[in-house]
N, C-alpha and C positions, 0 to 999 in steps of 0.2 A: 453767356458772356457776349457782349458787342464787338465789335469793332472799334469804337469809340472807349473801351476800354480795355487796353493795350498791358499786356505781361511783361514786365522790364524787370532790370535788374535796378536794386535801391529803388523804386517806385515810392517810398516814401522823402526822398530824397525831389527839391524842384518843385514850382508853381503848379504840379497840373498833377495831384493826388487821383488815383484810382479810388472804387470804392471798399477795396478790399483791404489796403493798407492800411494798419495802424499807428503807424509812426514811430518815432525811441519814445523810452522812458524818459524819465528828468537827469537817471545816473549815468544810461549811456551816452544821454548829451553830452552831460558834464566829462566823463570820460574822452569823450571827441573833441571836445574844447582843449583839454589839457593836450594832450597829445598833438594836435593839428598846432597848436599856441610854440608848444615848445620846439615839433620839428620847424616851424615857420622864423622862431626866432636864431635859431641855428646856421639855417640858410640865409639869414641876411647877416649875420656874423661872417660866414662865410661870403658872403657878397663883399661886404666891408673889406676885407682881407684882400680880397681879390683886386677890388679896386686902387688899395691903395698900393700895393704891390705892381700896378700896371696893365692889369688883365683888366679893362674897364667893360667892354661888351661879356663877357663869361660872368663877371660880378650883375651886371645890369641884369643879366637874365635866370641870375644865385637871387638876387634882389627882388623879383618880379615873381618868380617862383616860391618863395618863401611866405610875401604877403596874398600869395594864391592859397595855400596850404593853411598858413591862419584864420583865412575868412572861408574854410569849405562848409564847416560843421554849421552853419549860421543858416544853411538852406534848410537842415531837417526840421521835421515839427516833432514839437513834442508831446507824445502822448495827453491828450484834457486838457492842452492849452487853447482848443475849441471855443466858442462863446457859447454852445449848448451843455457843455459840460458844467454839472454839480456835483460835488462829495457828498456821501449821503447824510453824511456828520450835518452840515449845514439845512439841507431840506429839514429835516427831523428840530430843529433850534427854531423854524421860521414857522415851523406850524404849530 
């Protein structure tokens, strides 16, 4: 192992893949979508609340934090979404 290839945690997580990571599947995306989606829309409900009630900086930053938590899951890859990647179904049809 390099130097240039660094043991982190979530490593498949961010622009600068290791070679050892494999990435999520398609379901635990989709699980991370749901989840990151629903706590994200929560926090701006509560943002909304907050601001209309008077608390405008606590909401601002309910607000801010919410559309953070919605957009996290959007950096992993996911497992054969590669441009190398073929299903063997498909090679097997082509030849």
């Amino acid at each position: 192992m390099s130097d240039e290839d660094p043991i982190r945690f979530g490593a498949e997580f961010g622009p600068k893949r290791t070679e050892r990571t494999t990435g999520v599947s398609l379901s635990t995306f989709k699980n991370l979508v749901w989840v990151s989606n629903i706590g994200g829309l929560i926090l701006v409900a509560i943002a909304l609340e907050m601001m209309i009630t008077g608390q405008f900086l606590l909401g601002l930053g309910c607000m801010i934090g919410g559309v953070a938590i919605a957009l996290f899951p959007s950096n992993y890859e996911i497992v054969g979404m590669d441009e190398g990647y073929r299903p063997s179904g498909i090679e097997e049809e082509e030849s």
